[in-house]
C-alpha positions as CSV (number, residue, x, y, z in Angstrom):
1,X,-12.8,-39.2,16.3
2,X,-16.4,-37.8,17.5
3,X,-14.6,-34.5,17.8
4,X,-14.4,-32.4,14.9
5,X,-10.9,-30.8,15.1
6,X,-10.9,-27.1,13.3
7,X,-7.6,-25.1,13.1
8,X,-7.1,-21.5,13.1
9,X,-4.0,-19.5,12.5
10,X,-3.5,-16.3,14.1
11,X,-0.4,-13.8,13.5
12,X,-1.8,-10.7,15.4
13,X,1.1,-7.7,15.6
14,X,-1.8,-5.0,15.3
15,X,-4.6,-6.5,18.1
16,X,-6.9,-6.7,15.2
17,X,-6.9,-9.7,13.4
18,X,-7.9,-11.9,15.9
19,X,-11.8,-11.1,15.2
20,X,-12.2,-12.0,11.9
21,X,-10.6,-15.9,13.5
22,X,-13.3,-15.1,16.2
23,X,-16.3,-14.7,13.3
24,X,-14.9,-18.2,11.9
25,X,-14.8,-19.8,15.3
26,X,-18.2,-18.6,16.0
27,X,-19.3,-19.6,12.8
28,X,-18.5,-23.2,13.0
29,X,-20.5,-23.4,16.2
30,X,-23.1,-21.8,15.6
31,X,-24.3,-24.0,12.5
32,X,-22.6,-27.7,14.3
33,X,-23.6,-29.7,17.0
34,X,-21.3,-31.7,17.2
35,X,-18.5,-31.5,19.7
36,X,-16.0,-29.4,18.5
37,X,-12.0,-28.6,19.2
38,X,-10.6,-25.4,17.8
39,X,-6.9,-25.2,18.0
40,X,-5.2,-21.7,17.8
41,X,-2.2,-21.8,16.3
42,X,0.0,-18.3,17.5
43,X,3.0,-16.4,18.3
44,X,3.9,-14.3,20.7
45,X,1.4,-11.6,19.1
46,X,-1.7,-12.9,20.7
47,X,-2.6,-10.9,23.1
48,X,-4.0,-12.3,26.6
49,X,-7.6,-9.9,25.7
50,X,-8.3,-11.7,22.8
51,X,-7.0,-15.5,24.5
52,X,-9.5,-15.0,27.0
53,X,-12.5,-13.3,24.2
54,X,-11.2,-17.3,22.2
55,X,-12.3,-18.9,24.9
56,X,-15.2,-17.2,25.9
57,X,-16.3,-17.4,22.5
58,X,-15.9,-21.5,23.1
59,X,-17.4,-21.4,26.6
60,X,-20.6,-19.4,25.3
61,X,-21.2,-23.1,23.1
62,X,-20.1,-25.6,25.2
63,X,-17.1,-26.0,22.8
64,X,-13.6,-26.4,23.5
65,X,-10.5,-24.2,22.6
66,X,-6.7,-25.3,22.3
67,X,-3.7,-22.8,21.9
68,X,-0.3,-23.5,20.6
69,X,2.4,-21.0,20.6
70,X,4.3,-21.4,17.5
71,X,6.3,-18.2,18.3
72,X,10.0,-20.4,19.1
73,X,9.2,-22.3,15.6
74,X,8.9,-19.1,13.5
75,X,12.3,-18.0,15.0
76,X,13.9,-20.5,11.9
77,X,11.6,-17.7,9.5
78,X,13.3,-14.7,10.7
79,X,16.7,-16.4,9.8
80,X,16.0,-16.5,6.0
81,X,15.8,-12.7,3.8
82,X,13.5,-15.0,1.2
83,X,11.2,-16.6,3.1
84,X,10.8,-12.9,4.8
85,X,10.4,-11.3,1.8
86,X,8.0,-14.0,0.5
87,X,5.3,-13.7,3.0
88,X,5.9,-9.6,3.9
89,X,2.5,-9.4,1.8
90,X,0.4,-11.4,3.7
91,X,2.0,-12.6,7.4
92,X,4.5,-15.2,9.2
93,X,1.2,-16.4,10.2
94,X,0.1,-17.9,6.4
95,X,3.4,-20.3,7.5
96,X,2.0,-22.0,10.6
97,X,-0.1,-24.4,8.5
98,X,3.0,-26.1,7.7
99,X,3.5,-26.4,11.1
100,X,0.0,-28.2,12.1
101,X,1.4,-32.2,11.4
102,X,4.1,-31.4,13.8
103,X,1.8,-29.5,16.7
104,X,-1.0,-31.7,16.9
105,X,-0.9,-35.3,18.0
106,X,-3.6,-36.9,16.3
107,X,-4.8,-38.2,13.2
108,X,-7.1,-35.4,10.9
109,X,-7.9,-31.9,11.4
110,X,-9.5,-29.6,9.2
111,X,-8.0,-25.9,8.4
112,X,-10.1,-22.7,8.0
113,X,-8.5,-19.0,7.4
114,X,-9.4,-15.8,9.1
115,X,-11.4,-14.5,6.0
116,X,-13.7,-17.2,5.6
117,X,-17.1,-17.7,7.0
118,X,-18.7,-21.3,7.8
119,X,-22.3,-21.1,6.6
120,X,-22.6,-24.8,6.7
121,X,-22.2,-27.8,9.1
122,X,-18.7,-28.5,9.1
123,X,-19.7,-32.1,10.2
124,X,-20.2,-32.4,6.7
125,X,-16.6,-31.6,5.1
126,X,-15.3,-33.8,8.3
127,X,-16.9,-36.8,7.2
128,X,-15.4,-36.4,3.6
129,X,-13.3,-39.8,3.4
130,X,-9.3,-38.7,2.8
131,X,-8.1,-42.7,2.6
132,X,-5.2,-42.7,0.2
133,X,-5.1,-38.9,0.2
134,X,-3.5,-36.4,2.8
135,X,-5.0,-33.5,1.8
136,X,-8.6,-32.8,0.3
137,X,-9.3,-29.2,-1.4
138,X,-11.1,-27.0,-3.9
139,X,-9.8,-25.9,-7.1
140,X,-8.5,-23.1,-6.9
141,X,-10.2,-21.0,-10.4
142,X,-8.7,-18.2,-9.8
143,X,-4.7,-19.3,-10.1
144,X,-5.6,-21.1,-13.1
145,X,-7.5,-20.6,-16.6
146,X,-7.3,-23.3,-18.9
147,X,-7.8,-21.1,-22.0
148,X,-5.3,-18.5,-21.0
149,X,-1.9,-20.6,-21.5
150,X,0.1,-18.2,-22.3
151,X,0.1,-15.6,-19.3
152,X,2.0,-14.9,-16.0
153,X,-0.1,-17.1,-13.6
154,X,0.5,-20.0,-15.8
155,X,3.9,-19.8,-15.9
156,X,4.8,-19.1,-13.0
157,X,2.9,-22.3,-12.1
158,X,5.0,-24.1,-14.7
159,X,7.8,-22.9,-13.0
160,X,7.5,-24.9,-10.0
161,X,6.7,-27.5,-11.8
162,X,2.8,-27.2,-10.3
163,X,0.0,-28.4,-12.9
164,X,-2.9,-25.8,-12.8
165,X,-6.0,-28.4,-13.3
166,X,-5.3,-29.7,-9.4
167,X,-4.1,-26.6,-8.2
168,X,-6.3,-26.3,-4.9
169,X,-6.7,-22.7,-2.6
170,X,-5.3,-23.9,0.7
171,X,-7.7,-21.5,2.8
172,X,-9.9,-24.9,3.5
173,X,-8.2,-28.4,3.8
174,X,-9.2,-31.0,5.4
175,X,-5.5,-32.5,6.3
176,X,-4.9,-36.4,6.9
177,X,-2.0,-36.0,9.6
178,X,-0.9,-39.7,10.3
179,X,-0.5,-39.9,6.5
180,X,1.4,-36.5,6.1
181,X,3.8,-37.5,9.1
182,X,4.3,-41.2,7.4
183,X,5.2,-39.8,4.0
184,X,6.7,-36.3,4.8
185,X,8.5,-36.2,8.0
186,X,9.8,-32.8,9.0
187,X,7.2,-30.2,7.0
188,X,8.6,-27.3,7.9
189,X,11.5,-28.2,7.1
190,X,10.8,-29.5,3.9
191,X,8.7,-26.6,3.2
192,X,11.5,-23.8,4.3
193,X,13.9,-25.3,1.6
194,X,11.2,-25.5,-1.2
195,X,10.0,-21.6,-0.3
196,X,13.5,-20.8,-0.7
197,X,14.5,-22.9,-4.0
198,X,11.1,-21.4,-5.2
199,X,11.0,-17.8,-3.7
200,X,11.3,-16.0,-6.7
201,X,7.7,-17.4,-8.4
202,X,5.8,-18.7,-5.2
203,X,3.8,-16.0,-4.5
204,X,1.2,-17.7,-2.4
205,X,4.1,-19.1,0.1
206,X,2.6,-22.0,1.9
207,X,-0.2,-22.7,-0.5
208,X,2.3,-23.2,-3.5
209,X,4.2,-25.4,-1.2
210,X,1.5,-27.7,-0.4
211,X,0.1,-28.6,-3.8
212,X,4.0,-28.6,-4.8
213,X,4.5,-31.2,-2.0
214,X,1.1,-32.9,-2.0
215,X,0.6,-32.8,-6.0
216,X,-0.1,-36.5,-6.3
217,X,-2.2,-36.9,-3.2
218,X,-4.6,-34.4,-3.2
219,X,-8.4,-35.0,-3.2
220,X,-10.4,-32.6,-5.1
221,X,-13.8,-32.0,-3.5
222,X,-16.9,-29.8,-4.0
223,X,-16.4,-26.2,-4.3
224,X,-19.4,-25.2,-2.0
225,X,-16.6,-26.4,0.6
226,X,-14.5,-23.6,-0.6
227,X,-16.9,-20.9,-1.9
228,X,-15.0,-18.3,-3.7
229,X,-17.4,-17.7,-6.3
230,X,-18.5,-14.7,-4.2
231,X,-22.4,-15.1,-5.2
232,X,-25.1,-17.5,-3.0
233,X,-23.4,-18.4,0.2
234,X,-26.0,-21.0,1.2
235,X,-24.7,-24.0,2.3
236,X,-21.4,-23.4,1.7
237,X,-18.3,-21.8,3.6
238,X,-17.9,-18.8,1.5
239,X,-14.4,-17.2,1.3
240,X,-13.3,-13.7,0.9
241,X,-10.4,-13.6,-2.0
242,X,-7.7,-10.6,-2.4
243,X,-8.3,-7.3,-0.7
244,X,-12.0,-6.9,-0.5
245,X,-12.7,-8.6,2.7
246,X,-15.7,-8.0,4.6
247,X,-14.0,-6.1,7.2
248,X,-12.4,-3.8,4.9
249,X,-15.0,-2.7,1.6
250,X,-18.5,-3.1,1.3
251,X,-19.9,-4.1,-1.9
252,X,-23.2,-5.5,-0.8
253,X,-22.2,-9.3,-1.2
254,X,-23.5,-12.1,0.9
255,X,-20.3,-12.7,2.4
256,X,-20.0,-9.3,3.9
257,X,-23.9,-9.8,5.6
258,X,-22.9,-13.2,6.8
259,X,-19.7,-11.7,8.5
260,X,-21.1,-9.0,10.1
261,X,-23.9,-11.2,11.2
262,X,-21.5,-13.1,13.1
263,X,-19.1,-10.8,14.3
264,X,-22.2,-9.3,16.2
265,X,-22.2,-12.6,18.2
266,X,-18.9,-12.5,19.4
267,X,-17.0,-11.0,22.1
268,X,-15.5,-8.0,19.6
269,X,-18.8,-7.7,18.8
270,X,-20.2,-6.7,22.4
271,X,-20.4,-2.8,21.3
272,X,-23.0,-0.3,22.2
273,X,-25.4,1.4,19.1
274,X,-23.3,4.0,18.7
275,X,-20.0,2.2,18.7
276,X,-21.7,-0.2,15.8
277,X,-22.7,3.0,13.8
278,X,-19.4,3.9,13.9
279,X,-17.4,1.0,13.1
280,X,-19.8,0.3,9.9
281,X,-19.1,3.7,8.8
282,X,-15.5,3.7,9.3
283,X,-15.8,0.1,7.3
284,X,-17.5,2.0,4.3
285,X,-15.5,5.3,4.8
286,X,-11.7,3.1,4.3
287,X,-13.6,0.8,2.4
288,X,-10.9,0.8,-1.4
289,X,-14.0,1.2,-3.3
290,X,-14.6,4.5,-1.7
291,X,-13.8,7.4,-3.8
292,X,-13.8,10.4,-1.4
293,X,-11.4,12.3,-3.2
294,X,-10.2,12.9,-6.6
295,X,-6.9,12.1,-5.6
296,X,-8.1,8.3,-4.6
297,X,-9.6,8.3,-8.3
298,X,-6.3,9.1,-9.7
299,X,-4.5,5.8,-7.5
300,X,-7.3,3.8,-9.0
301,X,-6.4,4.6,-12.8
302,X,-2.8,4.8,-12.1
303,X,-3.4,0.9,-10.4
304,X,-5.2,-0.3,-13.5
305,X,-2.7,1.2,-15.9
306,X,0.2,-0.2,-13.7
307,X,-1.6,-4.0,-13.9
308,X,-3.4,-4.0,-17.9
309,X,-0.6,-2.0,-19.7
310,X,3.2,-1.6,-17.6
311,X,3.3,-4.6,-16.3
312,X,1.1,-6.7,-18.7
313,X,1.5,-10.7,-19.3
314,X,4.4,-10.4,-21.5
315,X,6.3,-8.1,-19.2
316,X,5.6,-10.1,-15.9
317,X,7.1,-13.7,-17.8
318,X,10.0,-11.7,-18.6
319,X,10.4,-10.5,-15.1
320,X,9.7,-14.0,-13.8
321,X,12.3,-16.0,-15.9
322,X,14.8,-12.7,-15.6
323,X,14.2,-13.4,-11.5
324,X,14.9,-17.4,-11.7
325,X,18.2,-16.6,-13.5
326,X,19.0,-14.0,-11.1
327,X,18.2,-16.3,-8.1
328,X,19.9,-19.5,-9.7
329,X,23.0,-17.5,-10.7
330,X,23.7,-15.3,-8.5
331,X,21.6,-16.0,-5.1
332,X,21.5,-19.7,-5.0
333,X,24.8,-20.6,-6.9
């Protein structure tokens, strides 16, 4: 236990995600001393480039680096139209923490996603006690408004049975694995059976699963551990929410200076002047705040009519509960 033990996901089918894990990687070393593990958890789309920048990256600290090729598990994913419609908006990849109590043989790991960035020592979130819990999170503010009861994102909560006020964002957990193996046996599949009882309201796939499966034994902790405030990222491991990531739009927030920061220290970061000038640009230029023609101003209206007036709260709890008779009738009967 004098090893931190960090886990990264990577589902990489373009060559291009595997940098932002990178900027996390390096992120966690650069601000802890401590010895650290970082397992990569994979499929067959990691390339052997970006293995060998991983472990550059770990060899450049004195760290260590673990892969595990999930690529025969996720073969069960490809079998079931739900789950694969389920997670076509993000990846097969936001599955393979599901996977982690299985993979690794030992007793506590902490999890990070690919669009967060560890401005902290993560020393400290280890050391967060998790006796009598198997998970410990952040509150998750943006799935959940107290004094907006009656809209979409609380019932579709309600729906799978899911209380809002310990609803957690699972893009940082620290995860108690002897405890999750004790009381939970098979995850995945446990988890492949809910995602498909649930697929027509669980839109955030695994994370809806765990604080579905975990609801009763889930520590809350401090949000700096899970910054999505978006402001001060002192401190804290500030995360990148929705489609405004760092790599993709500039805004000017601290999260996009700390990212860039880091990606500079890493192997995808080894570019000459020119080749930096150019990938900032192209970063502002496809950035979806950029309005370079009037055309792109037209999508934008069109988007907010689409989400304030056509498909407004009362028209998405229709669709939802129109979609759980569909899939209990006629799907799941």
């Amino acid at each position: 236990m004098d090893t931190v033990h960090v886990v990264l996901a990577v589902c990489d089918p373009k060559g291009t995600y595997s940098r932002h894990a990178g900027v996390v990687m390096t992120s966690v070393f650069e601000h802890t001393k401590s010895r650290v593990c970082v397992h990569i958890l994979h499929d067959e789309t990691l390339t052997g480039g970006n293995r060998a920048r991983f472990e550059e990256t770990a060899g450049m600290y004195g760290q260590s680096v673990e892969f595990h090729d999930l690529s025969p598990l996720m073969e069960r994913v490809r079998t079931s139209k739900e789950i694969l419609r389920l997670v076509a908006r993000h990846s097969i990849g936001s599955l393979f923490r599901m996977a982690i109590s299985d993979i690794l043989n030992i007793d506590k790991v902490i999890y990070l996603d690919s669009d967060v960035v560890v401005n902290m020592d993560i020393l400290e979130l280890w050391n967060i006690s998790l006796d009598g819990y198997s998970l410990a999170g952040v509150l998750d503010g943006t799935a959940y408004v107290p004094h907006r009861l009656f809209s979409a994102d609380t019932i579709r909560l309600k729906l799978m049975k899911l209380k809002g006020e310990k609803y957690i964002n699972a893009g940082v957990l620290s995860m108690n694995l002897s405890r999750i193996r004790e009381r939970n046996g098979d995850l995945i599949h446990r988890g492949f059976l809910w995602l498909r009882h649930y697929c027509y309201c669980a839109i955030y796939a695994d994370q809806d699963f765990f604080n579905s499966c975990f609801s009763e034994d889930i520590k809350l902790i401090d949000g700096r551990f899970n910054n999505m405030r978006g402001g001060d990222c002192s401190n804290s491991i500030p995360h990148a929410l929705g489609d405004q990531k760092p790599w993709n739009c500039i805004k000017g927030l601290p999260i996009e200076r700390l990212y860039w920061k880091i990606w500079l220290k890493t192997p995808w970061g080894r570019l000459s002047p020119d080749e930096i000038v150019d990938s900032m640009i192209d970063t502002a230029k496809d950035s979806i705040l950029s309005h370079r023609h009037t055309a792109q101003c037209y999508k934008k209206i069109f988007s907010r009519l689409w989400k304030d007036i056509i498909c407004n709260n009362i028209v998405m709890i229709i669709w939802l509960y129109a979609k759980k008779l569909y899939y209990r009738v006629i799907v799941q009967a």
